[in-house]
C-alpha positions in Angstrom: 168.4 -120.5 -106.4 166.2 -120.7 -109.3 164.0 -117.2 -108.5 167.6 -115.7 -108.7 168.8 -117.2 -111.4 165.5 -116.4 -113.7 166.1 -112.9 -112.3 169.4 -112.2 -114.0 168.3 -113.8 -117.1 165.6 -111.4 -117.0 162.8 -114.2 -116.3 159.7 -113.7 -114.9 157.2 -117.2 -116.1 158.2 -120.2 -115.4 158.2 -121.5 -119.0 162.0 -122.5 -118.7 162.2 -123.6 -115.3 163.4 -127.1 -116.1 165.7 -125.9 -118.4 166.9 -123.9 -116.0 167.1 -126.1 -112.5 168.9 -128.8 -115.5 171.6 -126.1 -115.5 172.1 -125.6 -112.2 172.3 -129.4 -111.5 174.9 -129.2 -114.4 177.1 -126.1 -113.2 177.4 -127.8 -109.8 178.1 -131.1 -111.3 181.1 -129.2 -113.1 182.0 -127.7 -109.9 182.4 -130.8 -107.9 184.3 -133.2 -111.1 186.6 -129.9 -111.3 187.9 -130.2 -107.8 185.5 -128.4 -105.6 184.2 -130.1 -102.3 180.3 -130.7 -102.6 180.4 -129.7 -98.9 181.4 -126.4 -99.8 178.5 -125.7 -103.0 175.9 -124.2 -101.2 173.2 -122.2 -102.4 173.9 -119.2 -100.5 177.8 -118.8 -100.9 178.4 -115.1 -103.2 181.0 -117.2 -105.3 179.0 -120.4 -105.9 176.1 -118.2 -106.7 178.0 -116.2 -109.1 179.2 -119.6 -110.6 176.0 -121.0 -111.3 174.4 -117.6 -112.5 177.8 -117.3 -115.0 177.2 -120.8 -116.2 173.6 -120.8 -116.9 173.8 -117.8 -118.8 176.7 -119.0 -120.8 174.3 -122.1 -121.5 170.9 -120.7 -121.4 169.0 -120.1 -124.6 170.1 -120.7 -128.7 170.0 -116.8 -129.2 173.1 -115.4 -127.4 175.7 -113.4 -128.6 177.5 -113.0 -125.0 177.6 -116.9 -124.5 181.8 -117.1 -124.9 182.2 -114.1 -122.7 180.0 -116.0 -120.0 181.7 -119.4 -120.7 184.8 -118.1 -120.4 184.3 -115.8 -117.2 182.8 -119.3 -115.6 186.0 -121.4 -116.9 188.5 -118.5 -115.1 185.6 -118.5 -111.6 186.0 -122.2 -111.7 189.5 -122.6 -111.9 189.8 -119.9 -108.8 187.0 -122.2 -106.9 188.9 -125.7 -107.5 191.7 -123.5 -106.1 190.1 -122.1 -103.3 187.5 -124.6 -102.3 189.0 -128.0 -102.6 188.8 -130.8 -100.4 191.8 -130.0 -98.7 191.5 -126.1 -97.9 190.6 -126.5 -94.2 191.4 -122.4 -93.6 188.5 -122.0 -95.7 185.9 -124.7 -94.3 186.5 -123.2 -90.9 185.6 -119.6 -91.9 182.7 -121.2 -93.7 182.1 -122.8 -90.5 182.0 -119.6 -88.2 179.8 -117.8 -91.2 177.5 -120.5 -90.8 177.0 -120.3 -87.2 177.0 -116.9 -87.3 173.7 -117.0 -89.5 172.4 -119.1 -87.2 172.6 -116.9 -84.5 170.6 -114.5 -86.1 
């Protein structure tokens, strides 16, 4: 997750590393106090990912005039996630499921 994240802030030394895995921790402690099962934050999932890349650049840095725009596109993702992956959304853990095994297979 990091090596992608440093990618779309345009990263390449790992100067802000800590920084940076802080931020993840952070966006995926957000996710899961919102309403969206820690079983379902995974590294790999297009959404989460998108999450945590939103956040961090929202977050990263002092000198950033797109921060709002980045906060607030998280905030909206978020609320969509707590939606759509919450505890109780067994439709969605079961397609999960399939993906899963799926990649597995492969």
């Amino acid at each position: 997750m990091l090596e992608s994240i440093k990618i779309s802030l345009r990263i390449n030394n790992n100067a802000y590393d800590d920084e940076i895995n802080d931020l993840i921790e952070a966006c995926k402690l957000d996710l899961k106090i919102s309403g969206v099962a820690s079983t379902l934050i995974v590294d790999d999932d297009p959404l989460i990912k998108q999450a945590i890349k939103t956040y961090v650049k929202g977050h990263f840095g002092y000198d950033n005039a797109d921060s709002e725009k980045f906060k607030e596109s998280y905030s909206l993702l978020k609320q969509h996630l707590a939606i759509s992956y919450a505890e109780d959304n067994e439709e969605l853990r079961k397609i999960i499921n399939i993906k899963n095994e799926d990649k597995r297979r492969e």
